[in-house]
N, C-alpha and C positions, 0 to 999 in steps of 0.2 A: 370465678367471676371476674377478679383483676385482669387474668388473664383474657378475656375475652373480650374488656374496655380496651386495655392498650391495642387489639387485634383492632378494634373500630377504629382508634385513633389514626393507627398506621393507616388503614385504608381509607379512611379520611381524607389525612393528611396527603396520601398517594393522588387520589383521585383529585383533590388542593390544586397541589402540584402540577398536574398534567391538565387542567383546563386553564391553568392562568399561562403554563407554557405555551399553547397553543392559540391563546386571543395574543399577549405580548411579544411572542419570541419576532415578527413581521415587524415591530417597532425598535428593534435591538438587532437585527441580524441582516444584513444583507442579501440578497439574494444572488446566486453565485452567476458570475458572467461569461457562461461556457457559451462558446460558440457551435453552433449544431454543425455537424460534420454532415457531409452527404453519402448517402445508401453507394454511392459512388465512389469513394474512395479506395485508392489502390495502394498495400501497403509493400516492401520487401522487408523480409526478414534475415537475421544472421547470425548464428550460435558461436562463443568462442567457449573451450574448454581449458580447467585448468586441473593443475594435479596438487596436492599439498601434501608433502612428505610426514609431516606431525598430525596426533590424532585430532583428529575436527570433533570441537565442544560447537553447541547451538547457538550461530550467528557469526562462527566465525568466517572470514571471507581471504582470501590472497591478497594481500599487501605490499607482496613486491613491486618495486619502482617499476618493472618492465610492463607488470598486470593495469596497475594504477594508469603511466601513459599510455598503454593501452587504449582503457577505457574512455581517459581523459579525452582522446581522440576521435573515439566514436559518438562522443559528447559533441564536439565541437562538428563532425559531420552532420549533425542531426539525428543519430541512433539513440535510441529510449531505449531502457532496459524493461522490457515486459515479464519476463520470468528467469527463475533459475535454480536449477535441476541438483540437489545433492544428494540424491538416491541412489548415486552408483559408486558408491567407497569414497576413495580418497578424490576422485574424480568430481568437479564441479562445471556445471553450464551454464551459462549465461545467455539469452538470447534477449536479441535486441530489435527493433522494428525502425523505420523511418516512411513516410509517407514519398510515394514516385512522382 
């Protein structure tokens, strides 16, 4: 029987929660100011690859100076990193997009 008071409270409490989030969160949160892109846009894409000699733990990424200005670079041309590929061994991908 305890146990099936605290199960109401929780879902009580759950359901509390989730309608006063939902009247107040419009009065506390911004709404975000994307600007809509057009069905028309034309993107180019561009993959660089790197190799890491030591075994790759989860997140780790190339941090050589050359990698870095590298990137730095594509940075400042306007290339966005959209994805990156570490499924193939020591081998890692990076692809990058910018708009034409």
């Amino acid at each position: 029987m305890r146990q099936l008071s605290l199960g109401i409270v929780v879902l009580v409490a759950f359901f509390i929660g989730c309608v006063t989030s939902t009247i107040f969160s419009p009065l506390f949160v911004e709404p975000a100011d994307a600007q809509p892109r057009d069905a028309e846009d034309k993107w180019e894409y561009q993959c660089i690859a790197t190799t890491q000699t030591k075994p790759r733990r989860h997140g780790d990424a190339d941090r050589s100076p050359n990698f870095v200005k590298t990137i730095n670079e594509l940075g400042q041309q306007g290339w966005e990193l959209v994805a990156m590929d570490i499924s193939r061994g020591p081998t890692t991908r990076f692809c990058f997009k910018r708009a034409l």
